[in-house]
C-alpha positions in Angstrom: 0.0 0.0 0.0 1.2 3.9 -0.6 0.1 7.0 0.3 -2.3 7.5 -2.1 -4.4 4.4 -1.7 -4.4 4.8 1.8 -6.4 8.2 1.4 -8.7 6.8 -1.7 -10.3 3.9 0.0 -10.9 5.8 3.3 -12.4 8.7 1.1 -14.8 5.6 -1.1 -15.2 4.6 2.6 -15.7 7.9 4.5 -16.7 10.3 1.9 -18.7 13.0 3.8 -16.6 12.5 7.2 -14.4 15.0 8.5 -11.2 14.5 7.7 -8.7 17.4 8.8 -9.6 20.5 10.1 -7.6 23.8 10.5 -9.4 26.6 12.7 -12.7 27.1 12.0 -12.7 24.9 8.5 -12.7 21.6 7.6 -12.1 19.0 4.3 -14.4 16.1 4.1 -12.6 12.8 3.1 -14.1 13.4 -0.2 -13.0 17.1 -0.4 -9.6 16.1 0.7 -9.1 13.4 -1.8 -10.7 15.5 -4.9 -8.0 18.5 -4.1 -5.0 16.0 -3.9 -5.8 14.5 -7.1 -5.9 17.8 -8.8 -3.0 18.8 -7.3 -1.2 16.0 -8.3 -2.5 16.6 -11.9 -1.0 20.2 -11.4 2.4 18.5 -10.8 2.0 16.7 -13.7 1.0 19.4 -16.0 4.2 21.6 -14.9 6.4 18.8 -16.3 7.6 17.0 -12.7 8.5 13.7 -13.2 8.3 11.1 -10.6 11.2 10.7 -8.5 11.9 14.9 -9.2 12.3 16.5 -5.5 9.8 19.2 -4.5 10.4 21.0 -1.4 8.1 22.6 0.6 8.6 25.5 3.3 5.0 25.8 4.7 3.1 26.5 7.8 0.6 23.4 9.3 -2.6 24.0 7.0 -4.2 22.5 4.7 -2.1 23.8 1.8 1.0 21.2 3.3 -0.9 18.3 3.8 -2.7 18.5 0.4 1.1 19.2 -1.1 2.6 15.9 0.7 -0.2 13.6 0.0 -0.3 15.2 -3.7 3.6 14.8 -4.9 3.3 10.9 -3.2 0.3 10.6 -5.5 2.2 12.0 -8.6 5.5 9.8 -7.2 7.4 13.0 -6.6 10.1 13.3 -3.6 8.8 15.4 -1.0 11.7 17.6 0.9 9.4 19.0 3.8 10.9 21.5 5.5 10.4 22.7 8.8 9.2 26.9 8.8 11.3 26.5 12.1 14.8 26.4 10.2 16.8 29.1 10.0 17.6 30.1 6.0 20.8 28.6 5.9 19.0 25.3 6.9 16.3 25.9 4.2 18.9 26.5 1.6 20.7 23.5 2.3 18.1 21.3 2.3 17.1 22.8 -0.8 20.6 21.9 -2.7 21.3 19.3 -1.2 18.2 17.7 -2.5 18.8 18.8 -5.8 14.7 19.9 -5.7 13.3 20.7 -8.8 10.1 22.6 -7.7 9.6 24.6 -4.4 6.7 25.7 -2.8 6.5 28.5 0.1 4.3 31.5 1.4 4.4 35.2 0.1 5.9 35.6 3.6 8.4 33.0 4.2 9.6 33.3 0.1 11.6 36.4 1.2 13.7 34.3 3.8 14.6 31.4 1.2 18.2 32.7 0.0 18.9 33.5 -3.5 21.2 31.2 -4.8 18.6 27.8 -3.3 15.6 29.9 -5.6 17.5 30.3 -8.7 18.9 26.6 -8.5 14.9 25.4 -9.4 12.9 25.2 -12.2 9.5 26.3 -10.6 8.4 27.9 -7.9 4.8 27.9 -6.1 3.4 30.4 -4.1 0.3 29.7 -1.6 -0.7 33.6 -2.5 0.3 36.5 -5.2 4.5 36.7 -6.0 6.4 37.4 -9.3 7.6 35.3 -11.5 5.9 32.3 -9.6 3.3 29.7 -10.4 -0.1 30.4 -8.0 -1.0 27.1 -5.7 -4.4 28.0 -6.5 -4.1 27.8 -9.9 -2.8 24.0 -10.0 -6.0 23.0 -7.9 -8.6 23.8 -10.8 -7.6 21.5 -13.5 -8.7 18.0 -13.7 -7.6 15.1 -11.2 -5.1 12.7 -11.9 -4.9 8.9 -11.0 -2.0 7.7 -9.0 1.4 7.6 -11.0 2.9 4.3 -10.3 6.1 3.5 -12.5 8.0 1.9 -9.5 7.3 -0.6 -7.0 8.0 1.6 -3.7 9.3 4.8 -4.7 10.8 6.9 -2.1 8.2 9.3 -1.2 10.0 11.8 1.7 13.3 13.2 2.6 13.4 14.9 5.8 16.2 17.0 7.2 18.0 16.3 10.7 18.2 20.0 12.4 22.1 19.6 12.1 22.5 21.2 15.5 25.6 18.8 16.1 26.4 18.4 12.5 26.2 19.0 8.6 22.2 18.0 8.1 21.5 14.6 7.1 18.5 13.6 4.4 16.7 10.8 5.8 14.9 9.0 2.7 11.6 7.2 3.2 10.0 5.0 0.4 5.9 5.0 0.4 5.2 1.5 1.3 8.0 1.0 4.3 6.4 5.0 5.7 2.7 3.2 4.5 3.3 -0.2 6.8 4.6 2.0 9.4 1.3 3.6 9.7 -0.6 0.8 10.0 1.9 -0.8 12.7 1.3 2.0 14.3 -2.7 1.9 14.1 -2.5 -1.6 15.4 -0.5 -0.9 18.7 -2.8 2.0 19.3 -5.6 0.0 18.4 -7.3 2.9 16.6 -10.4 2.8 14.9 -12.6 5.6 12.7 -14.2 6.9 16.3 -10.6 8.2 17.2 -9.4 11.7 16.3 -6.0 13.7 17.3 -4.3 17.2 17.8 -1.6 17.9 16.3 1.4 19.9 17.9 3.7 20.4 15.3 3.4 20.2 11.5 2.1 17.5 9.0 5.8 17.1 8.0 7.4 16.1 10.5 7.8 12.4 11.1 5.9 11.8 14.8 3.0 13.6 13.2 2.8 12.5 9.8 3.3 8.9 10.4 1.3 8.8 14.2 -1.3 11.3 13.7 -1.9 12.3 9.9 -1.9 9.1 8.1 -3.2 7.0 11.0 -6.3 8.7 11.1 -6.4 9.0 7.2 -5.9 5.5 7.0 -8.9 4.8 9.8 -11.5 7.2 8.9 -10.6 9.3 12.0 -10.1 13.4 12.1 -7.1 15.2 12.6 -7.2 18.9 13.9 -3.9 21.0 12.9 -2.8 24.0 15.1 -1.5 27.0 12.4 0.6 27.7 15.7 1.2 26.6 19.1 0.5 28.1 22.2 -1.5 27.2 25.6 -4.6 28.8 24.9 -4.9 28.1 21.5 -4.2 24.3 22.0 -6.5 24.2 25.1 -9.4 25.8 23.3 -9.1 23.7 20.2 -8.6 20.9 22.7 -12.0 21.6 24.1 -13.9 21.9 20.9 -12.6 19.1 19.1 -12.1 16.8 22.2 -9.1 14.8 20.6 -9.0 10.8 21.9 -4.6 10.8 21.8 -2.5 13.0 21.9 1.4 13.3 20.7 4.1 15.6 22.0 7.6 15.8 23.2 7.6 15.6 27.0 8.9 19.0 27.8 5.9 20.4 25.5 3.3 17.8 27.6 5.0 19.2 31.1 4.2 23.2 29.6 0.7 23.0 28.3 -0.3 21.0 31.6 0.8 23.3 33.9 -1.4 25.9 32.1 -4.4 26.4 34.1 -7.1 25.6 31.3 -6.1 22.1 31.8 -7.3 21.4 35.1 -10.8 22.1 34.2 -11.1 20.5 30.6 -13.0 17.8 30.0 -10.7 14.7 29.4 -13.4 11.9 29.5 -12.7 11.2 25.5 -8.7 11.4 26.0 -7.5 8.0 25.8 -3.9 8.5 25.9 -1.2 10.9 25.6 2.2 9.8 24.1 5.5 11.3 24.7 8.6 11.0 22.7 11.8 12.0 21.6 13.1 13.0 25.0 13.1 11.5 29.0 10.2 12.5 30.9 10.4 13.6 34.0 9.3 12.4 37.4 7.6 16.0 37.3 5.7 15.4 34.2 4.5 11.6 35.2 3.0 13.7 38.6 1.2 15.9 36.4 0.0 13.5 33.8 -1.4 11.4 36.5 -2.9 14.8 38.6 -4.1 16.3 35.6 -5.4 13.8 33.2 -6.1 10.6 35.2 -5.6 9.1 31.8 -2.3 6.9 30.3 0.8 7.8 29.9 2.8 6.0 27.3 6.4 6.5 26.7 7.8 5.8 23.3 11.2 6.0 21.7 11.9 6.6 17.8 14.0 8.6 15.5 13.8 9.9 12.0 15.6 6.8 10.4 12.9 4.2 12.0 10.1 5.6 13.6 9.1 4.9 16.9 10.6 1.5 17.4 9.5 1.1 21.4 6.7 1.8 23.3 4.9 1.5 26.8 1.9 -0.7 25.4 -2.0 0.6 25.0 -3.7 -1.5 27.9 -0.4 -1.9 29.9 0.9 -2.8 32.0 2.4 0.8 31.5 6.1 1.3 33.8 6.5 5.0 34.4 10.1 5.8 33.3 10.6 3.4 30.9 10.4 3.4 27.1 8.5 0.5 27.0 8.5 -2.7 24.8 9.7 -3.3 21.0 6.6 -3.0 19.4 5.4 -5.3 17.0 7.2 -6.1 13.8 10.2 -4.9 15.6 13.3 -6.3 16.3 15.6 -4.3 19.4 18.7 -5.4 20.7 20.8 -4.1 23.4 24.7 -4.3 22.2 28.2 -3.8 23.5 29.8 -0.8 21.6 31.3 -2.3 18.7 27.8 -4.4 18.0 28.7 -7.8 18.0 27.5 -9.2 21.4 24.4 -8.5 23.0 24.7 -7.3 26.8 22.5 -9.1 29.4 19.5 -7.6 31.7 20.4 -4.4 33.5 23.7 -3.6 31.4 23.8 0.1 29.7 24.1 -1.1 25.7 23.8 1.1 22.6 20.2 0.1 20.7 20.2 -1.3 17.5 16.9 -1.5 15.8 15.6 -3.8 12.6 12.4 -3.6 11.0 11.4 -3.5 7.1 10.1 -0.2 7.4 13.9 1.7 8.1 15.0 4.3 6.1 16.3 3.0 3.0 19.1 5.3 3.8 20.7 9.4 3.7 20.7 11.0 0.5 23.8 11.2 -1.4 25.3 10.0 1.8 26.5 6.5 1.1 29.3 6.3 4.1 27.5 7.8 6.7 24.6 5.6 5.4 26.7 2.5 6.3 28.0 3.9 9.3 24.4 3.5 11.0 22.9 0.5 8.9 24.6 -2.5 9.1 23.2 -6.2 8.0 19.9 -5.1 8.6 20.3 -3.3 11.6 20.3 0.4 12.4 22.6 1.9 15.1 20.1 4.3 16.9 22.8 6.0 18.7 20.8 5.8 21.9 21.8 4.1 25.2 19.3 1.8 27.3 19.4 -0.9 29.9 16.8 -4.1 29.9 14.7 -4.8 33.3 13.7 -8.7 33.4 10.4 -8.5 31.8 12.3 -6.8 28.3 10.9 -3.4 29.0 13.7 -0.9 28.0 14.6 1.9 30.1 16.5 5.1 28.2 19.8 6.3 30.0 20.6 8.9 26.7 22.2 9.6 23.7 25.8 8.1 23.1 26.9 11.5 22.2 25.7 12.8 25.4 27.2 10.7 27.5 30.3 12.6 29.6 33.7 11.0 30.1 34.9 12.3 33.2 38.7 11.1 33.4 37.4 8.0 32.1 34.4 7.3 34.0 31.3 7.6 32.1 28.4 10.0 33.6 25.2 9.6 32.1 23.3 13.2 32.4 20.1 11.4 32.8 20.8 10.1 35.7 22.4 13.3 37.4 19.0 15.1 36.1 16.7 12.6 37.6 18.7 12.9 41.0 18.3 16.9 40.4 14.5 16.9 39.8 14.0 14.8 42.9 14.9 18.1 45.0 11.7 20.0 46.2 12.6 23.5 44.5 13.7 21.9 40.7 11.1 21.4 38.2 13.1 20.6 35.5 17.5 19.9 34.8 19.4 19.3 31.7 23.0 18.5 32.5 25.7 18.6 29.8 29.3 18.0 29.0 32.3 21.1 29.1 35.6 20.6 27.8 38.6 20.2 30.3 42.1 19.8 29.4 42.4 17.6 32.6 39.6 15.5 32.6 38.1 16.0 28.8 34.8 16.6 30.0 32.8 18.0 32.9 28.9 18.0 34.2 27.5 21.2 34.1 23.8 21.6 34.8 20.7 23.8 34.3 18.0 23.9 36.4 14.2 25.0 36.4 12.3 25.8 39.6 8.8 25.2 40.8 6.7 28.0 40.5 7.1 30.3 43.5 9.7 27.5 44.5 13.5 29.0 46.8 16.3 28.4 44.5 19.2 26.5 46.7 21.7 27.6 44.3 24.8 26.0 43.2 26.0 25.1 46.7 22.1 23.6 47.8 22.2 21.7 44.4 25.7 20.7 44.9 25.2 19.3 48.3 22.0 17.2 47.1 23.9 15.4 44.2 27.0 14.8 46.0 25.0 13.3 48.8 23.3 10.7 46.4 25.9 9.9 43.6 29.9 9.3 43.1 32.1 12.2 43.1 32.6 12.3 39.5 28.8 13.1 39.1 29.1 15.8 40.9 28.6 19.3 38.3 31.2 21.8 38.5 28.4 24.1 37.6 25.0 25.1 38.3 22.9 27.7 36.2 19.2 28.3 37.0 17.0 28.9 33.1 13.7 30.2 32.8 13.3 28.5 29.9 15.3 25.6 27.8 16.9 26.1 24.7 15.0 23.6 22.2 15.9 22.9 18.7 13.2 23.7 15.4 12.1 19.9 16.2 10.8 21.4 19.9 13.8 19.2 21.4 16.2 19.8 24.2 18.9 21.9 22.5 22.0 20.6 24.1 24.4 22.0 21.5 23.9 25.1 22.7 23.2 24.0 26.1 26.9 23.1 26.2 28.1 26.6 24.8 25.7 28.4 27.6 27.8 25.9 29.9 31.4 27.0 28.1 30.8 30.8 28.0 29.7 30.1 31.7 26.1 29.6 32.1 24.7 32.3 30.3 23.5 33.6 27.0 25.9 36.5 26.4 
């Protein structure tokens, strides 16, 4: 199956239910399917030809779901791009995908730098702008069937942030992205009553794959936030009354400390997921105080999806990422991959499933750097209890050598958030020419909470872990750094830490 089948039988099946809706409008299945197909027929009439990249720089609308689920439909490569990347980031991706076709907003075309725009043959414009083809104008000619000239063409290539490094393009072909959806539909057991929120856009991998197509491919409804913020989400929350939700934890902690969530009505909610960082101790307190409803931790990237998860109907362990799900093979391995570890042992996570990237784009070494006889190298670190659920300790490139012993920061940060004052800690490595690397940490408080500064917070940790776990530094945030994915930025976490704890 591909993308474009999975919306044409839901919309033979569904035809006048609501598919998506964006503020105060909506698209019928029907509606939805007739504007991709013309769309696609657009593509086709400019003279793309399948496999020919199209990028698209869009804000969370109709406009960029109809464009993804149009170029799969016309078996074009779609390069989504986040509206969160800075222009460098947007031109990259641009030449680095070689994309023949671009389309933006009057607003955002002005940010795209010159040399990515006059490296393409066409450009598309949701709106008026010289010189460019109108979006509006590719909807009114006549729809086209699905172009099929290969088996599983690949059908997305989405950009890492490149906080760390040069970006990466992960490629996805239709059918692997297509048989992850309905993996995913069958751990979540969801059905055509369910319906979601999304809180980031259509693009991006946890909500295109978890939230978009899911509910495409079960008759459900998807609502999509133009923007996020408390109030918005928690009024859109009350009058669309979304059965699951999907966030990164740090997002989840946020919006239910506002005070709108208290008092809505959570009777339809059946679960909320995090993923793509730890929770915290805080956030499982305030899941369980404010929503009486599960939790469930997962653990994915952009190269595999989510490949673990705590499982819909439990039994659910707070703190742990939960099980491989099904179709999913996990291992736990030593750090040059050849022999597993046993139960409890800290080993890097190597992931197989048929539905992996097929690899990065023009990126052959780097490619077989991370996928090896069938098996991906996530790059994260995790320990096995005895019943197989896994349990996260961090990222291998987070880890801190201190003169040789190894300091996981997720376990300094879970000591920190256990004091009364801290709501929140993100502990990272410093360069020393002694030791090679230090802990240095960040701290949130508790609203109205006594900061115990470096010397209460030092005292705490060194009273409950080894010396060398100990930070050398303390710096209290009122807000973290996160990266255009929402994430924990630690890159620049570590240069706060480096230039001494603050911004300047």
């Amino acid at each position: 199956m591909d993308f474009a089948t999975i919306l044409d039988e839901s919309a033979t099946k569904y035809a006048d239910r609501i598919a998506v809706t964006a503020g105060n409008q909506s698209l019928t299945y029907a509606a939805l399917a007739d504007r991709v197909a013309r769309l696609a027929g657009g593509f086709v009439r400019l003279g793309l030809c399948p496999g020919d990249r199209i990028a698209t720089l869009i804000p969370n609308g109709f406009d960029l779901v109809t464009t993804l689920l149009a170029a799969a439909r016309a078996e074009l490569i779609a390069v989504s791009i986040s509206v969160r990347y800075a222009p460098p980031q947007v031109g990259y991706a641009m030449r680095h995908s070689g994309a023949r076709a671009f389309i933006t907003t009057p607003t955002l075309l002005p940010t795209v730098p010159e040399e990515a725009l006059a490296a393409l043959d066409i450009t598309i414009v949701t709106g008026e702008a010289t010189n460019c083809v109108r979006f509006s104008d590719l909807l009114t000619g006549p729809p086209v069937p699905p172009v099929r000239t290969a088996t599983d063409p690949i059908g997305l290539l989405l950009y890492t942030s490149g906080t760390t490094s040069r970006p990466k393009g992960v490629a996805h072909t239709q059918r692997r992205m297509a048989r992850r959806v309905d993996l995913f539909v069958g751990e979540m057991s969801l059905t055509s009553a369910d319906s979601t929120m999304t809180l980031a856009d259509a693009g991006r991998p946890m909500v295109l794959l978890s939230q978009l197509l899911p509910m495409l491919r079960v008759g459900g409804r998807v609502t999509l936030l133009p923007k996020l913020n408390p109030t918005l989400f928690w009024n859109e929350y009350a009058a669309n009354r979304p059965s699951y939700i999907i966030s990164i934890p740090g997002l989840a902690f946020d919006l239910l400390g506002h005070p709108a969530a208290s008092a809505a009505d959570h009777s339809r909610l059946r679960f909320w997921i995090t993923g793509g960082d730890k929770a915290t101790p805080a956030l499982h307190k305030r899941m369980a105080e404010v929503l009486k409803r599960p939790h469930l931790e997962m653990c994915g990237m952009t190269e595999a999806g989510f490949y673990a998860v705590n499982p819909w109907g439990g039994p659910v362990k707070k703190g742990s990422i939960g099980l491989a799900m099904r179709g999913v093979a996990v291992r736990l391995v030593t750090p040059c991959g050849v022999n597993d570890v046993p139960p409890g042992e800290v080993g890097h996570i190597v992931v197989r499933t048929p539905d992996l990237m097929i690899g990065y784009w023009n990126d052959t070494l780097q490619t077989h750097r991370v996928l090896r006889d069938g098996w991906l190298d996530t790059g994260d670190l995790a320990y096995a209890d005895d019943d197989g659920y896994l349990w996260f300790v961090g990222r291998d490139k987070d880890m801190i050598c201190r003169g040789g012993t190894k300091v996981p920061p997720s376990m300094v940060e879970e000591v920190l958030v256990a004091h009364p004052s801290v709501a929140g800690a993100a502990v990272v490595g410093v360069s020393c020419q002694r030791y090679g690397q230090l802990p240095f940490a960040f701290y949130r408080l508790h609203p109205d909470a006594t900061d115990p500064g470096a010397d209460g917070l030092r005292a705490w940790v060194a009273a409950r872990l080894e010396a060398a776990s100990v930070p050398v530094g303390f710096a209290h945030l009122e807000r973290w750094p996160v990266t255009d994915q929402g994430k924990l930025d630690r890159s620049r976490l570590v240069w706060m830490a480096e230039a001494g704890g603050s911004e300047v």
